[in-house]
C-alpha positions in Angstrom: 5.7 3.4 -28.9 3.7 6.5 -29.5 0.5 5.0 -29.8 1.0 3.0 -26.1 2.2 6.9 -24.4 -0.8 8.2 -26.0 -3.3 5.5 -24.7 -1.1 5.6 -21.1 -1.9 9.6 -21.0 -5.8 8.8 -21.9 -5.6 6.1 -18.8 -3.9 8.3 -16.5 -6.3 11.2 -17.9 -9.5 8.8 -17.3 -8.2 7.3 -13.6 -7.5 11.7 -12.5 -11.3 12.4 -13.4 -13.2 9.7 -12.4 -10.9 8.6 -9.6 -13.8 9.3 -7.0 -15.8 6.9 -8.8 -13.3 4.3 -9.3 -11.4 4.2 -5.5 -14.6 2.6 -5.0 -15.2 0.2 -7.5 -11.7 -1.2 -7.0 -12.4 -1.2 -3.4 -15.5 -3.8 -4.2 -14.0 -5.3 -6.2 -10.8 -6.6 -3.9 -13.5 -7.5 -1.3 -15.5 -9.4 -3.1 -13.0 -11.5 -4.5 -11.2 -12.0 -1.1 -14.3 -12.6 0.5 -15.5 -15.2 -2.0 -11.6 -16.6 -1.9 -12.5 -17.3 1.9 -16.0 -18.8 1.2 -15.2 -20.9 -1.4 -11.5 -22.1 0.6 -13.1 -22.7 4.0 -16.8 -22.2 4.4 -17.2 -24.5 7.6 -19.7 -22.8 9.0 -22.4 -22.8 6.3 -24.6 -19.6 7.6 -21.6 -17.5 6.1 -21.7 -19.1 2.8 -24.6 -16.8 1.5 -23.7 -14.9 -2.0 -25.7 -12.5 -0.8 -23.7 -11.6 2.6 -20.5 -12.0 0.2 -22.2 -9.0 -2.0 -23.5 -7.0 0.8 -19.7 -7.2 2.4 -18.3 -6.4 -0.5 -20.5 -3.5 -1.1 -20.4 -1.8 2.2 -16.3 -1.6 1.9 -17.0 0.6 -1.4 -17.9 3.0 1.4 -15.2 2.4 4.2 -11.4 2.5 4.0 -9.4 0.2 2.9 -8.2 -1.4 5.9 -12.0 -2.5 6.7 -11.3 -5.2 4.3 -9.2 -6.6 6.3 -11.1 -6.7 9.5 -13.9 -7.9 7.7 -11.6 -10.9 6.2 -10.3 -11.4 9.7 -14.0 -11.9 11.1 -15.0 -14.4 8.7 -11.5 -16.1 9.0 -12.5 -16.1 13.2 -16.1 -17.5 12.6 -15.5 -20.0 9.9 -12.7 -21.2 12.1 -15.4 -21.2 15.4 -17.0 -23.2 13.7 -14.4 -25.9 12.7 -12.6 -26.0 16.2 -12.1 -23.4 19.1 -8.7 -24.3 19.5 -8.1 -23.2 16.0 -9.9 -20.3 16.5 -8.4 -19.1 19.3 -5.0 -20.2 17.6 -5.6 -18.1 14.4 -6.9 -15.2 17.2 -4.1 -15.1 18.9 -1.7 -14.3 15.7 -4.0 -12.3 13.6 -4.0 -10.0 17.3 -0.1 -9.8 16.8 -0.2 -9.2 13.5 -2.5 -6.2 13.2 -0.8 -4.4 16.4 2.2 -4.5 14.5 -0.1 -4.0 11.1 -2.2 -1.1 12.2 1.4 0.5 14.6 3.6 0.9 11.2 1.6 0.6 8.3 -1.9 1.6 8.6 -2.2 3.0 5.2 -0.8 0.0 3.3 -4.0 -2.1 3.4 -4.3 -3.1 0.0 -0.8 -5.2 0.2 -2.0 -6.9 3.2 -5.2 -8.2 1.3 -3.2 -8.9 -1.9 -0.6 -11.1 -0.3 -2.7 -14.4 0.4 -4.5 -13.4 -2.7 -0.6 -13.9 -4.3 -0.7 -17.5 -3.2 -3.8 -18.2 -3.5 -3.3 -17.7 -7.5 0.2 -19.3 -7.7 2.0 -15.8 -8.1 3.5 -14.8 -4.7 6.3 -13.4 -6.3 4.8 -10.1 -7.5 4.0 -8.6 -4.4 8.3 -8.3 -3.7 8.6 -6.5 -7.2 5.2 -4.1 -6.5 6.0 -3.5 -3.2 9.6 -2.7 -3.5 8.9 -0.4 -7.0 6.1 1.7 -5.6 6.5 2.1 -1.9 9.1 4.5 -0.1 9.8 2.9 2.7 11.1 -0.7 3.4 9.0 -1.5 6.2 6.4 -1.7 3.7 7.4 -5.3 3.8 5.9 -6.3 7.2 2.5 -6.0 5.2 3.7 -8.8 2.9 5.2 -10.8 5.6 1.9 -10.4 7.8 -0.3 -11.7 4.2 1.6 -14.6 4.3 1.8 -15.5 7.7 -1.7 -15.7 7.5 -2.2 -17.4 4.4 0.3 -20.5 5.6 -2.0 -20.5 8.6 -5.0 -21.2 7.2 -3.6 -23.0 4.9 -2.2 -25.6 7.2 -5.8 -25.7 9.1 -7.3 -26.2 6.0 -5.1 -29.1 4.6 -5.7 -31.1 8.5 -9.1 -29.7 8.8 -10.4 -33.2 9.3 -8.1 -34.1 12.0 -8.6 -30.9 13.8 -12.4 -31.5 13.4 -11.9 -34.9 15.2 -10.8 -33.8 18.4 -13.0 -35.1 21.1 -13.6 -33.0 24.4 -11.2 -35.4 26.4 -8.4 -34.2 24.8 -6.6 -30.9 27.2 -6.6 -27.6 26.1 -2.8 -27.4 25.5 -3.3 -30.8 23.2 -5.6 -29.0 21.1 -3.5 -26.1 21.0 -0.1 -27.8 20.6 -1.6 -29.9 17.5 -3.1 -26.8 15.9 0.4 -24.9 16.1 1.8 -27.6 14.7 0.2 -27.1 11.1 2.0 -23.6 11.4 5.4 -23.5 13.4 8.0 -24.9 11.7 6.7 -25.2 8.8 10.2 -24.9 6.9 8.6 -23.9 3.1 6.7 -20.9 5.0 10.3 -19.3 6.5 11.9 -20.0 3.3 9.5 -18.4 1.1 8.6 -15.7 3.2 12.7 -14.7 3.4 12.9 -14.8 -0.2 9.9 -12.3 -0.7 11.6 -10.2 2.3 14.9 -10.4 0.5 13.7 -9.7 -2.9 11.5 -6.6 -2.0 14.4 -4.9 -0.2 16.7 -5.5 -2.7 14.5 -4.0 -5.5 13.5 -0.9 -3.4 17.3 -0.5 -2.9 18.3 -0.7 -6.7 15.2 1.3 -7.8 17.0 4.5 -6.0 20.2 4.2 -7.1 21.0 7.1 -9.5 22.1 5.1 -12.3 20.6 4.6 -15.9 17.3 2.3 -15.9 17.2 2.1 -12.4 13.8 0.4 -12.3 14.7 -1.8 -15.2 17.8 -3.4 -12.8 15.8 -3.4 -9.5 13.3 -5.7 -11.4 15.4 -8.0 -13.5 17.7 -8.4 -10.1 14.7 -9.3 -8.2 13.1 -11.8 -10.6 16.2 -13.1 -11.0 17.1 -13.2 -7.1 13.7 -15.2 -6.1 14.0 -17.2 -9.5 17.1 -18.5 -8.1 16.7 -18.9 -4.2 13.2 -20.5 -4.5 14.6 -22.9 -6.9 18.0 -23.4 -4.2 15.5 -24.1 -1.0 13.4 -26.5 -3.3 16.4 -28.4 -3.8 17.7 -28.4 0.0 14.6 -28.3 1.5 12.6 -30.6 -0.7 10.1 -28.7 -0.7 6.9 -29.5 -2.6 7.2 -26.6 -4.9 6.5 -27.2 -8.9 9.5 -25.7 -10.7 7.2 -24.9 -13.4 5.4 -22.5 -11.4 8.4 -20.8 -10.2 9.6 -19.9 -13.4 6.1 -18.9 -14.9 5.3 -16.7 -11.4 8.8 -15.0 -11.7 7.8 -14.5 -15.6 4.7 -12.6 -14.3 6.0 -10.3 -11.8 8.8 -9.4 -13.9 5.6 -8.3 -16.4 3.9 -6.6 -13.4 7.5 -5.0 -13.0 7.4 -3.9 -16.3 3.9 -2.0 -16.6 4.5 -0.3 -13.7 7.7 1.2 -14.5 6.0 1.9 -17.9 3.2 3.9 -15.9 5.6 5.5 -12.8 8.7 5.4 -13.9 8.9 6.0 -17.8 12.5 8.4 -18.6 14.1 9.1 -21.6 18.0 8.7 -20.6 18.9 9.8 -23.8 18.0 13.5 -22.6 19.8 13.3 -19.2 21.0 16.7 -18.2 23.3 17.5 -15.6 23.2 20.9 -13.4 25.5 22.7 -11.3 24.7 25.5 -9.0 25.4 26.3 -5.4 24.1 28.5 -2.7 25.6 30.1 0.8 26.4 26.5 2.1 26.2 24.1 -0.4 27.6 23.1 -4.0 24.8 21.2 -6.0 25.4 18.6 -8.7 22.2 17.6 -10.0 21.2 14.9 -12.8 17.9 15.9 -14.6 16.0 12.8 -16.6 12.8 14.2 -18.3 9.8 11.7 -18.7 8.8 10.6 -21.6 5.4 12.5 -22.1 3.3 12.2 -25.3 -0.1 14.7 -25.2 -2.8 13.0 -27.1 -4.0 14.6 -30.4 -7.3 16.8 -30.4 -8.0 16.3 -34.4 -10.5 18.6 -35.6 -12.2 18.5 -39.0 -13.1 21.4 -40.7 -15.2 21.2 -44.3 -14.7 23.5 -46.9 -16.7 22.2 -49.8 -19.9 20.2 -49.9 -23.1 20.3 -49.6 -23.5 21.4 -45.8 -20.4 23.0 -45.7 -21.2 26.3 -45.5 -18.8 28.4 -43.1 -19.9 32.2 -42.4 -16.9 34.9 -42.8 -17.1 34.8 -38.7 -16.9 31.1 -38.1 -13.7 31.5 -40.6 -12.2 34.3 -38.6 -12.8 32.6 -35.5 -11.6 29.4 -36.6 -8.1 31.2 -38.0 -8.2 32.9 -34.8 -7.7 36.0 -37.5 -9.7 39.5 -37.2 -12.4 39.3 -39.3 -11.8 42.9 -41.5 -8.5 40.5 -43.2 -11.2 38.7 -44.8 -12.2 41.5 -47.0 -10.2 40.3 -50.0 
Protein backbone atom coordinates (compact mmCIF):
# COMPACT_ATOMS: atom_id res chain seq x y z
CA UNK A 1 0.00 0.00 0.00
CA UNK A 2 2.90 2.17 0.49
CA UNK A 3 4.51 1.74 -2.67
CA UNK A 4 0.87 2.69 -4.66
CA UNK A 5 0.59 6.27 -2.10
CA UNK A 6 4.07 6.86 -3.05
CA UNK A 7 3.67 6.41 -6.92
CA UNK A 8 -0.05 8.33 -6.44
CA UNK A 9 2.11 11.47 -4.72
CA UNK A 10 4.76 11.23 -7.76
CA UNK A 11 1.43 11.33 -10.26
CA UNK A 12 -0.23 13.98 -8.49
CA UNK A 13 3.42 15.74 -8.13
CA UNK A 14 3.96 15.16 -12.11
CA UNK A 15 0.09 16.31 -13.30
CA UNK A 16 0.80 19.96 -10.61
CA UNK A 17 4.07 20.77 -12.63
CA UNK A 18 3.45 20.03 -16.03
CA UNK A 19 -0.34 20.53 -15.83
CA UNK A 20 0.05 23.52 -18.49
CA UNK A 21 1.50 21.04 -20.77
CA UNK A 22 -0.83 18.33 -20.21
CA UNK A 23 -4.53 20.32 -20.16
CA UNK A 24 -3.56 20.36 -23.60
CA UNK A 25 -2.58 17.09 -24.64
CA UNK A 26 -5.63 15.63 -22.93
CA UNK A 27 -7.60 18.19 -24.70
CA UNK A 28 -6.27 16.56 -28.23
CA UNK A 29 -6.52 13.83 -27.29
CA UNK A 30 -10.54 13.64 -26.41
CA UNK A 31 -11.02 15.47 -29.83
CA UNK A 32 -9.32 13.38 -31.81
CA UNK A 33 -10.85 10.44 -30.72
CA UNK A 34 -14.40 11.93 -30.80
CA UNK A 35 -13.79 13.35 -33.97
CA UNK A 36 -12.52 10.09 -35.49
CA UNK A 37 -15.58 8.21 -33.50
CA UNK A 38 -17.80 10.54 -35.78
CA UNK A 39 -15.85 9.87 -39.02
CA UNK A 40 -15.46 6.37 -38.80
CA UNK A 41 -19.62 6.05 -37.40
CA UNK A 42 -21.12 8.24 -40.10
CA UNK A 43 -18.85 9.75 -42.70
CA UNK A 44 -21.76 10.41 -45.32
CA UNK A 45 -20.41 13.10 -46.70
CA UNK A 46 -16.91 11.97 -47.79
CA UNK A 47 -15.07 15.64 -48.10
CA UNK A 48 -15.05 15.36 -44.11
CA UNK A 49 -13.46 12.01 -43.98
CA UNK A 50 -9.82 13.51 -44.37
CA UNK A 51 -7.32 12.26 -41.42
CA UNK A 52 -5.84 15.24 -41.94
CA UNK A 53 -8.99 17.64 -41.09
CA UNK A 54 -9.51 14.95 -38.12
CA UNK A 55 -5.72 16.05 -36.91
CA UNK A 56 -5.92 19.63 -37.72
CA UNK A 57 -9.44 19.62 -35.48
CA UNK A 58 -8.11 17.92 -33.06
CA UNK A 59 -5.09 20.08 -32.77
CA UNK A 60 -6.64 23.49 -32.82
CA UNK A 61 -8.90 22.43 -29.65
CA UNK A 62 -5.29 21.87 -27.78
CA UNK A 63 -5.55 25.69 -27.96
CA UNK A 64 -9.35 26.51 -27.21
CA UNK A 65 -11.54 25.57 -24.29
CA UNK A 66 -13.05 22.63 -23.72
CA UNK A 67 -16.44 23.28 -24.73
CA UNK A 68 -15.13 23.99 -28.52
CA UNK A 69 -15.03 20.27 -28.76
CA UNK A 70 -18.28 20.12 -28.67
CA UNK A 71 -19.29 22.69 -31.14
CA UNK A 72 -16.80 21.29 -33.38
CA UNK A 73 -18.56 17.69 -32.84
CA UNK A 74 -21.85 19.33 -33.35
CA UNK A 75 -20.72 20.87 -36.89
CA UNK A 76 -19.55 17.75 -38.28
CA UNK A 77 -22.61 15.92 -36.73
CA UNK A 78 -24.77 18.92 -38.89
CA UNK A 79 -22.80 18.42 -42.18
CA UNK A 80 -22.42 14.73 -42.25
CA UNK A 81 -26.09 14.66 -41.57
CA UNK A 82 -26.61 17.45 -44.69
CA UNK A 83 -25.30 15.42 -46.49
CA UNK A 84 -27.46 12.16 -45.77
CA UNK A 85 -30.87 14.04 -45.62
CA UNK A 86 -32.02 17.63 -44.77
CA UNK A 87 -34.79 16.46 -42.87
CA UNK A 88 -32.37 14.70 -40.60
CA UNK A 89 -30.40 17.59 -40.44
CA UNK A 90 -32.67 19.93 -39.52
CA UNK A 91 -34.09 17.22 -37.10
CA UNK A 92 -30.74 16.64 -35.30
CA UNK A 93 -30.54 20.87 -35.55
CA UNK A 94 -33.35 21.41 -33.89
CA UNK A 95 -32.39 19.25 -30.59
CA UNK A 96 -28.77 19.83 -30.49
CA UNK A 97 -30.26 23.95 -30.35
CA UNK A 98 -32.18 22.78 -27.15
CA UNK A 99 -29.72 20.97 -25.84
CA UNK A 100 -26.86 23.42 -25.74
CA UNK A 101 -29.27 26.48 -24.51
CA UNK A 102 -29.87 24.44 -21.67
CA UNK A 103 -26.02 23.01 -21.90
CA UNK A 104 -24.21 26.32 -22.23
CA UNK A 105 -27.39 28.16 -19.38
CA UNK A 106 -26.33 25.68 -16.41
CA UNK A 107 -23.21 23.96 -17.10
CA UNK A 108 -20.88 25.73 -19.26
CA UNK A 109 -17.90 24.47 -17.50
CA UNK A 110 -18.72 20.70 -17.57
CA UNK A 111 -17.72 20.12 -21.16
CA UNK A 112 -15.68 17.20 -20.89
CA UNK A 113 -18.87 15.08 -19.56
CA UNK A 114 -20.84 16.12 -22.36
CA UNK A 115 -18.16 14.70 -24.92
CA UNK A 116 -17.56 11.59 -22.72
CA UNK A 117 -21.14 10.57 -22.62
CA UNK A 118 -21.71 9.18 -26.24
CA UNK A 119 -18.09 8.20 -26.08
CA UNK A 120 -19.68 5.84 -22.84
CA UNK A 121 -21.86 4.10 -25.35
CA UNK A 122 -20.02 4.17 -27.96
CA UNK A 123 -17.46 1.66 -25.97
CA UNK A 124 -20.16 -0.40 -24.22
CA UNK A 125 -19.57 1.39 -20.80
CA UNK A 126 -22.32 3.92 -20.18
CA UNK A 127 -22.42 3.24 -16.78
CA UNK A 128 -19.35 5.04 -15.59
CA UNK A 129 -20.20 8.45 -16.36
CA UNK A 130 -23.24 8.00 -13.18
CA UNK A 131 -20.39 6.91 -10.82
CA UNK A 132 -17.70 9.92 -12.18
CA UNK A 133 -20.10 12.34 -12.35
CA UNK A 134 -21.76 11.80 -9.08
CA UNK A 135 -18.13 11.24 -7.18
CA UNK A 136 -16.37 14.28 -8.49
CA UNK A 137 -18.98 16.97 -9.18
CA UNK A 138 -20.71 19.27 -6.45
CA UNK A 139 -23.68 19.80 -7.78
CA UNK A 140 -26.46 17.49 -9.13
CA UNK A 141 -27.35 19.25 -12.05
CA UNK A 142 -24.20 18.15 -13.29
CA UNK A 143 -26.37 15.47 -14.69
CA UNK A 144 -28.14 17.35 -17.44
CA UNK A 145 -24.57 17.06 -19.17
CA UNK A 146 -25.01 13.21 -19.14
CA UNK A 147 -28.47 13.30 -20.08
CA UNK A 148 -27.73 15.80 -23.06
CA UNK A 149 -24.52 13.03 -24.19
CA UNK A 150 -27.04 10.58 -24.53
CA UNK A 151 -29.81 12.21 -25.98
CA UNK A 152 -27.56 12.79 -28.64
CA UNK A 153 -25.93 9.59 -28.96
CA UNK A 154 -29.57 7.71 -29.29
CA UNK A 155 -30.16 10.24 -32.02
CA UNK A 156 -27.62 9.52 -34.16
CA UNK A 157 -27.75 6.35 -33.40
CA UNK A 158 -31.22 5.75 -34.67
CA UNK A 159 -30.33 7.86 -38.01
CA UNK A 160 -27.44 5.75 -38.40
CA UNK A 161 -29.19 2.29 -37.92
CA UNK A 162 -32.23 3.65 -40.82
CA UNK A 163 -29.71 5.63 -42.74
CA UNK A 164 -30.69 3.76 -45.88
CA UNK A 165 -34.32 4.49 -45.54
CA UNK A 166 -33.86 8.03 -44.62
CA UNK A 167 -31.45 8.24 -47.68
CA UNK A 168 -34.43 6.90 -49.92
CA UNK A 169 -36.74 9.54 -49.53
CA UNK A 170 -37.71 11.07 -52.81
CA UNK A 171 -38.65 14.88 -53.11
CA UNK A 172 -42.45 13.94 -53.44
CA UNK A 173 -42.68 13.07 -50.05
CA UNK A 174 -44.00 16.50 -47.70
CA UNK A 175 -41.87 18.14 -45.35
CA UNK A 176 -43.72 16.90 -42.19
CA UNK A 177 -43.32 13.08 -43.75
CA UNK A 178 -39.73 13.47 -43.80
CA UNK A 179 -39.77 15.00 -40.45
CA UNK A 180 -42.32 12.67 -38.82
CA UNK A 181 -40.17 9.50 -40.12
CA UNK A 182 -36.94 10.93 -38.89
CA UNK A 183 -38.40 11.56 -35.27
CA UNK A 184 -39.50 8.45 -35.32
CA UNK A 185 -35.92 6.73 -35.00
CA UNK A 186 -35.79 8.92 -31.75
CA UNK A 187 -39.16 9.53 -29.85
CA UNK A 188 -40.23 6.82 -28.18
CA UNK A 189 -37.64 4.97 -28.27
CA UNK A 190 -38.39 3.02 -24.90
CA UNK A 191 -34.47 1.57 -24.28
CA UNK A 192 -33.27 5.45 -24.58
CA UNK A 193 -35.86 6.70 -21.47
CA UNK A 194 -35.01 3.73 -19.61
CA UNK A 195 -31.47 3.88 -19.74
CA UNK A 196 -31.09 7.39 -19.51
CA UNK A 197 -33.36 7.32 -15.98
CA UNK A 198 -31.14 4.72 -14.75
CA UNK A 199 -27.95 6.87 -15.36
CA UNK A 200 -30.06 9.92 -13.79
CA UNK A 201 -31.02 7.78 -10.89
CA UNK A 202 -27.71 6.28 -10.20
CA UNK A 203 -25.66 9.58 -10.42
CA UNK A 204 -27.97 11.32 -7.88
CA UNK A 205 -27.96 8.69 -5.63
CA UNK A 206 -24.04 8.34 -5.52
CA UNK A 207 -23.53 12.17 -5.20
CA UNK A 208 -26.03 11.88 -2.24
CA UNK A 209 -24.25 8.98 -0.34
CA UNK A 210 -20.81 10.39 -1.14
CA UNK A 211 -21.75 13.40 1.37
CA UNK A 212 -23.10 11.61 3.99
CA UNK A 213 -20.76 11.92 7.07
CA UNK A 214 -20.44 8.40 7.65
CA UNK A 215 -17.34 5.98 7.48
CA UNK A 216 -16.27 5.14 3.68
CA UNK A 217 -18.61 7.40 2.35
CA UNK A 218 -17.29 7.02 -1.18
CA UNK A 219 -16.89 3.34 -0.87
CA UNK A 220 -21.08 3.10 -0.29
CA UNK A 221 -22.02 5.80 -2.85
CA UNK A 222 -20.14 3.51 -5.35
CA UNK A 223 -21.04 -0.07 -4.48
CA UNK A 224 -24.82 1.45 -4.11
CA UNK A 225 -24.63 2.75 -7.55
CA UNK A 226 -23.09 -0.21 -9.29
CA UNK A 227 -25.34 -2.14 -7.67
CA UNK A 228 -28.50 0.19 -8.38
CA UNK A 229 -27.90 0.35 -12.36
CA UNK A 230 -26.68 -3.46 -12.18
CA UNK A 231 -30.12 -4.19 -11.05
CA UNK A 232 -32.61 -1.77 -12.87
CA UNK A 233 -30.85 -2.23 -16.32
CA UNK A 234 -31.18 -5.84 -15.78
CA UNK A 235 -35.29 -5.25 -14.49
CA UNK A 236 -36.10 -3.00 -17.86
CA UNK A 237 -34.34 -5.68 -20.08
CA UNK A 238 -36.64 -8.07 -18.75
CA UNK A 239 -39.90 -5.82 -18.99
CA UNK A 240 -39.06 -4.04 -21.75
CA UNK A 241 -37.26 -6.65 -23.87
CA UNK A 242 -34.93 -4.65 -24.63
CA UNK A 243 -32.04 -5.75 -26.82
CA UNK A 244 -29.48 -5.31 -24.17
CA UNK A 245 -26.66 -8.27 -23.74
CA UNK A 246 -26.63 -9.16 -19.96
CA UNK A 247 -23.12 -9.82 -20.33
CA UNK A 248 -22.28 -6.38 -20.92
CA UNK A 249 -24.26 -5.08 -18.16
CA UNK A 250 -22.48 -6.92 -15.63
CA UNK A 251 -18.94 -6.35 -17.26
CA UNK A 252 -19.85 -2.31 -17.72
CA UNK A 253 -21.12 -2.13 -14.04
CA UNK A 254 -17.62 -4.17 -13.17
CA UNK A 255 -15.76 -1.23 -14.79
CA UNK A 256 -17.34 1.75 -13.38
CA UNK A 257 -17.24 0.30 -10.09
CA UNK A 258 -13.20 0.16 -11.00
CA UNK A 259 -13.32 3.78 -12.30
CA UNK A 260 -15.15 4.30 -8.78
CA UNK A 261 -12.53 2.88 -7.14
CA UNK A 262 -9.27 4.83 -8.60
CA UNK A 263 -10.88 7.86 -8.15
CA UNK A 264 -11.69 7.56 -4.62
CA UNK A 265 -8.14 6.21 -4.36
CA UNK A 266 -6.89 9.61 -5.92
CA UNK A 267 -9.71 12.25 -4.24
CA UNK A 268 -10.95 10.68 -1.61
CA UNK A 269 -8.25 8.50 0.19
CA UNK A 270 -8.94 8.81 4.51
CA UNK A 271 -7.61 6.86 7.13
CA UNK A 272 -10.92 6.28 9.47
CA UNK A 273 -8.84 4.71 11.83
CA UNK A 274 -7.60 8.32 12.91
CA UNK A 275 -11.03 10.04 13.00
CA UNK A 276 -10.99 12.79 15.49
CA UNK A 277 -13.81 14.51 16.86
CA UNK A 278 -13.81 18.38 17.97
CA UNK A 279 -15.83 20.61 20.01
CA UNK A 280 -15.69 24.26 20.26
CA UNK A 281 -18.17 27.10 20.03
CA UNK A 282 -18.25 30.73 19.40
CA UNK A 283 -20.77 33.83 20.36
CA UNK A 284 -23.66 32.03 18.35
CA UNK A 285 -22.86 28.65 17.67
CA UNK A 286 -21.84 25.21 19.33
CA UNK A 287 -19.54 23.24 16.85
CA UNK A 288 -19.20 19.40 16.69
CA UNK A 289 -16.79 18.59 14.20
CA UNK A 290 -15.45 15.13 12.83
CA UNK A 291 -11.86 15.39 11.52
CA UNK A 292 -10.62 12.34 8.95
CA UNK A 293 -6.90 12.91 7.98
CA UNK A 294 -5.88 11.64 4.40
CA UNK A 295 -3.75 9.15 4.02
CA UNK A 296 -0.51 10.97 2.76
CA UNK A 297 2.77 9.12 2.10
CA UNK A 298 5.85 11.75 0.94
CA UNK A 299 8.09 9.98 -1.45
CA UNK A 300 11.70 9.15 -0.26
CA UNK A 301 14.65 11.44 -1.47
CA UNK A 302 17.56 8.67 -1.00
CA UNK A 303 20.86 10.00 -1.12
CA UNK A 304 24.08 8.12 -1.30
CA UNK A 305 27.05 9.18 0.31
CA UNK A 306 30.64 7.09 -0.25
CA UNK A 307 32.97 6.90 2.36
CA UNK A 308 35.67 4.50 1.06
CA UNK A 309 36.83 3.81 -2.48
CA UNK A 310 38.61 4.86 -4.90
CA UNK A 311 36.83 8.29 -5.78
CA UNK A 312 35.55 8.74 -2.56
CA UNK A 313 37.29 11.32 -1.33
CA UNK A 314 35.10 13.85 0.82
CA UNK A 315 36.91 17.24 1.93
CA UNK A 316 36.47 18.19 5.88
CA UNK A 317 33.86 20.92 4.33
CA UNK A 318 31.75 18.63 2.18
CA UNK A 319 31.62 16.50 5.63
CA UNK A 320 30.53 19.43 7.64
CA UNK A 321 28.07 20.46 5.18
CA UNK A 322 26.74 17.18 4.59
CA UNK A 323 26.28 16.67 8.72
CA UNK A 324 24.89 20.00 8.58
CA UNK A 325 27.70 20.31 11.61
CA UNK A 326 30.20 23.44 12.08
CA UNK A 327 33.20 22.47 10.62
CA UNK A 328 35.80 23.39 13.85
CA UNK A 329 33.83 19.83 15.50
CA UNK A 330 35.83 18.07 13.01
CA UNK A 331 39.10 18.84 14.60
CA UNK A 332 39.35 15.49 16.35
Amino acid sequence: MTTLLEIKEQIRGFCSRYEIYLYPVVKSILAFITFFVIRSRMGYMTRLNSMTLVLVLALSCALLPVNMIVVFAAALVLLHLYSLSLAACAVCFLVMLVMFLLYFRFLPKKGYYAVLMPLAFVFHIPYVMPVAIGLLCENPVSVLSMVCGGVIYYLLAGIAANASGIAEMTEDDSIITKFSDVLKQFIGNREMIAMLAILVLAALVVWFLRRLAVDHAWIIAISTGCLLQLVLSLICDLQLKLATSTLSVILGVVVSALVGLVLQFFFFNLDYTRTERVQFEDDEYYYYVKAVPKIYVSGTDKKVQKFSGEDAQISRKDLAQEMEIDEDLLDF
